[in-house]
C-alpha positions in Angstrom: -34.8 14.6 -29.1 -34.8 13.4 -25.5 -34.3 9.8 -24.4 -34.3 8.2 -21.1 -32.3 4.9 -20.3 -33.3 3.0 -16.9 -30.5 2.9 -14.8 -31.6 2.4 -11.2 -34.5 1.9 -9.4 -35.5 3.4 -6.4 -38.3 1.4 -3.9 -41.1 3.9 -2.1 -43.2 2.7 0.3 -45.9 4.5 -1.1 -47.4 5.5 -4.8 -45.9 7.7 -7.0 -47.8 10.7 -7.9 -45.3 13.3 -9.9 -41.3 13.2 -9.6 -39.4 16.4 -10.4 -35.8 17.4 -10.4 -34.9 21.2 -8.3 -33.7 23.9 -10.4 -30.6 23.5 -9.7 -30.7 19.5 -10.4 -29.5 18.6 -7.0 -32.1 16.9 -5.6 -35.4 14.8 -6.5 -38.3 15.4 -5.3 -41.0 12.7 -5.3 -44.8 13.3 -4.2 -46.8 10.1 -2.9 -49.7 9.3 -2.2 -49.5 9.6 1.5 -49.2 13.6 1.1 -45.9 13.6 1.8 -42.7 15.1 -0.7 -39.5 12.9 -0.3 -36.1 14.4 -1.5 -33.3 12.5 -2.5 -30.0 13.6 -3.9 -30.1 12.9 -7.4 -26.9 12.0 -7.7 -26.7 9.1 -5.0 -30.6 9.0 -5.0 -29.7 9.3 -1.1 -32.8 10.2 1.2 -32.0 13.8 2.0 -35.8 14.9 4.1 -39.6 14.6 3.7 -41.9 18.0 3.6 -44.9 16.8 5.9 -48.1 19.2 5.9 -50.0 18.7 2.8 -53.8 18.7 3.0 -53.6 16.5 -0.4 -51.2 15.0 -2.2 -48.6 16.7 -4.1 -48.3 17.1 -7.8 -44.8 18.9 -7.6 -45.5 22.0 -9.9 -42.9 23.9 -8.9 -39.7 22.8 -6.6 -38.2 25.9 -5.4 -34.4 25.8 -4.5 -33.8 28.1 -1.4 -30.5 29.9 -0.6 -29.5 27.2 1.9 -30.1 24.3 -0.6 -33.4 23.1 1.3 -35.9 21.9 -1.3 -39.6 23.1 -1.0 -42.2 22.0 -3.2 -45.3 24.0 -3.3 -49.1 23.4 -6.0 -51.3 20.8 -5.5 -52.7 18.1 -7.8 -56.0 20.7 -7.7 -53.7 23.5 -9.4 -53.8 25.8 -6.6 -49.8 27.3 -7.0 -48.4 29.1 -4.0 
């Protein structure tokens, strides 16, 4: 059974879409509404970059951890997965 207990908050200046943690669970990713994907360290929930570029917003299938521990998130909220 998995429970969740509110800890922090963290203030966007933009809605929410999807919010997913990379593989490796160093980072959080958050899509908003503005078609940008900002990362934070989840740990700190520091601001760590934004991925710019999107047509449309982001649903954050997939966040894919590279070798040098950039984030990129890739599939849109139309289900097209790169």
């Amino acid at each position: 059974m998995l429970s969740l207990v509110h800890i922090r908050t963290l203030k966007m200046s933009d809605e929410v879409l999807a919010v997913k943690y990379s593989p490796n669970e160093k980072f959080l990713a958050v899509s908003l509404l503005d078609s940008t994907v900002k990362v934070f360290y989840q740990d700190s929930l520091k601001y760590f970059l934004s991925l710019y570029g999107h047509k449309v917003s982001e649903c954050l299938a997939s966040v894919v951890t590279l070798h040098l521990s950039s984030p990129s998130a890739s599939s849109s909220c139309y289900g097209h997965i790169r």
